[in-house]
N, C-alpha and C positions, 0 to 999 in steps of 0.2 A: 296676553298683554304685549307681547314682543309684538307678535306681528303688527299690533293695533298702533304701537309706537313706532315700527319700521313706515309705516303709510302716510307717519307727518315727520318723514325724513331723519329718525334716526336708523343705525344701523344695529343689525343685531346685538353685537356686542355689546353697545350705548346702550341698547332698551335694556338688555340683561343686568348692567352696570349699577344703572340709576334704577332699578326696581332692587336692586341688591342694596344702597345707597338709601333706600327709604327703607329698610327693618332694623336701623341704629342711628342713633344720633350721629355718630361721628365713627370715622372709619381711615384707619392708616393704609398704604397699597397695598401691602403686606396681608392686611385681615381681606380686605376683596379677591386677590387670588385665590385664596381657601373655598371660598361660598360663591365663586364666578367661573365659568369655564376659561377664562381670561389669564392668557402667564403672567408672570410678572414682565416681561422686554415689552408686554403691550399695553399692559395697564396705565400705565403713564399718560400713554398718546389716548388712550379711552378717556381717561378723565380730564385729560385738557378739553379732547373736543366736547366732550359732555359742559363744562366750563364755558366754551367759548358758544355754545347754543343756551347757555341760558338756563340747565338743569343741575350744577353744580357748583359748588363754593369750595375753597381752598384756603386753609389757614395753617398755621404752626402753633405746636404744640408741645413742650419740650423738646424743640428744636427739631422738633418732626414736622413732616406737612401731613394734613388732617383732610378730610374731606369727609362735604355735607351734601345730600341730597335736598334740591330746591323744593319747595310746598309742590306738591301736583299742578292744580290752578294756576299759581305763576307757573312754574317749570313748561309746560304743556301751551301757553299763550308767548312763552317766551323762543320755543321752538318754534311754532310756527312765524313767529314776527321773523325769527331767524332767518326760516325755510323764505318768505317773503321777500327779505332782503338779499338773498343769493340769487331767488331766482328772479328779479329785477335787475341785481346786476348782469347775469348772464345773458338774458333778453337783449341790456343795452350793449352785452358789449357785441350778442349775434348781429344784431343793428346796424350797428357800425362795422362791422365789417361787412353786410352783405351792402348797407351805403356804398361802401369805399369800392368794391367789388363793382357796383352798379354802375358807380363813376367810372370808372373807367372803362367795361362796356360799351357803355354811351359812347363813350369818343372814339371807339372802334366801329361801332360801327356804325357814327356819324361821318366816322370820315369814308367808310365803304361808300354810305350815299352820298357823298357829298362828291367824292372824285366819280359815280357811274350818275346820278343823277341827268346829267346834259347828254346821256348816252339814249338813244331810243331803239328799243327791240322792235324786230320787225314783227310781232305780236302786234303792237299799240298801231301800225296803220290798218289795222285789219279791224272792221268791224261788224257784228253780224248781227243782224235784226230779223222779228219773227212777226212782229205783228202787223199788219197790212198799214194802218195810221201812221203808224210813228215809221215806216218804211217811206211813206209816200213824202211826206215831212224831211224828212232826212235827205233823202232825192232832190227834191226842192232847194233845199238847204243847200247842200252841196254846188249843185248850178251856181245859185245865186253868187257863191264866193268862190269860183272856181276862176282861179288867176292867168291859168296858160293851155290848159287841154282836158276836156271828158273823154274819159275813153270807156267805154262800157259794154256790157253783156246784157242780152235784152231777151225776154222769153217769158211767156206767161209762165202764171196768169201774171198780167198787166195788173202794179197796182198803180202807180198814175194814171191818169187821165191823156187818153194820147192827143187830144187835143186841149182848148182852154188853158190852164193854169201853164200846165208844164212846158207846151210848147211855148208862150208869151217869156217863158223863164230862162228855156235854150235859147230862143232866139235873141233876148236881150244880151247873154252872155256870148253868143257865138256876134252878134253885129258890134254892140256897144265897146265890149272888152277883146276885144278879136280872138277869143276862145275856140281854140280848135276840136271839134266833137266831131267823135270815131264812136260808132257803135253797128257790132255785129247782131244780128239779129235771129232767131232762130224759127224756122217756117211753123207756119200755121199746120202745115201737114196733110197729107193728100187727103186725108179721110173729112176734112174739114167741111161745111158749107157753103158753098158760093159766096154767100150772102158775105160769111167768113172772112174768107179770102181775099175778097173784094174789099171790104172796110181795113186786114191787113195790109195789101196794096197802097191803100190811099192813105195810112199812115204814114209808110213808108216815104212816099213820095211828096206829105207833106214837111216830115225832116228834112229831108233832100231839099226841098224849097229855099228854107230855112237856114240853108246852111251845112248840114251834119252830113259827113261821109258815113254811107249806110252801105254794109256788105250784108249777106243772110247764108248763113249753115242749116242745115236740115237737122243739126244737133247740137245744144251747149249745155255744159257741166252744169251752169250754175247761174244764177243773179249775180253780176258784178259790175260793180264801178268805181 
């Protein structure tokens, strides 16, 4: 029965107390330390807190104080109501400080973003795409709003289209917006087909037309623009 009354928050002592508390009417401190493992320097502090949960009554008695063990039923609805109301209070008060704690957080490190925010890593101009559509797309895009200069790395596979679309798109931005476009190019490669070479040729030379200074390496790292 102790343990079963430790598990809705009393302590050993308490459980020991109030089951002592229930084999007599009425019980001076004095008769409890005899029939409790309980001293007497502690008995006191046991029976108030037994008292103030709800399992204990205190009266005087020819000038004595007297103590009653509460009905089980109540006593047992009275602890948990108990156990209930501490552990709401301490909820609210964990609440409120981890609020208060949050609050200020926040302003830390609102103000981290707030003073880097207008800062741009050079991560954010770099961007890299994998799928041939939203490549081709993006390429276009770019042209189109390109304010002062393309400068770019060229090398299969080709996903634009080297003539139609994209060239109508350089050439608007290199005449219209006097867009200057630099793009190195990297060879078809000796092992290529005539036919190859030829159609790379006349790409070339259709940029050129166009507008675009066109240089060609026999090797480049990478897609870039």
């Amino acid at each position: 029965m102790i343990k079963q009354l430790q598990q809705i928050n009393l302590t050993a002592r308490e459980a020991e107390v109030y089951i002592a508390l229930l084999q007599k009417k009425e019980f001076n401190a004095s008769e409890l330390t005899k029939i409790t493992n309980v001293t007497r320097t502690k008995i006191y502090e046991i029976l108030q807190n037994l008292i103030n949960k709800g399992a204990c009554l205190e009266s005087y008695k020819d000038g004595q104080k007297i103590f009653r063990g509460i009905e089980p039923k109540i006593a047992l609805q009275n602890i948990i109501s108990n156990f209930e109301l501490e552990f709401n209070q301490k909820k609210q008060a964990i609440l409120e400080q981890m609020n208060r704690a949050t609050n200020m957080l926040e302003k830390e490190l609102a103000c981290i973003y707030s003073n880097n925010k207008q800062k741009i890593d050079t991560i954010e101009y770099i961007e890299i795409l994998s799928n041939r559509n939203q490549t081709k797309d993006r390429w276009l895009n770019l042209q189109q709003n390109a304010k002062r200069e393309i400068v770019t790395f060229t090398r299969p596979p080709y996903v634009s289209p080297r003539r139609g679309e994209n060239m109508s798109v350089l050439e608007k931005a290199i005449s219209k917006k006097k867009v200057i476009a630099k793009s190195i190019y990297e060879s078809c490669g000796h092992t290529s087909s005539p036919e190859l070479k030829a159609e790379f040729v006349n790409s070339l030379e259709s940029y050129e037309n166009i507008g675009e200074e066109v240089r060609i390496l026999d090797r480049l790292p990478m897609k870039l623009s």
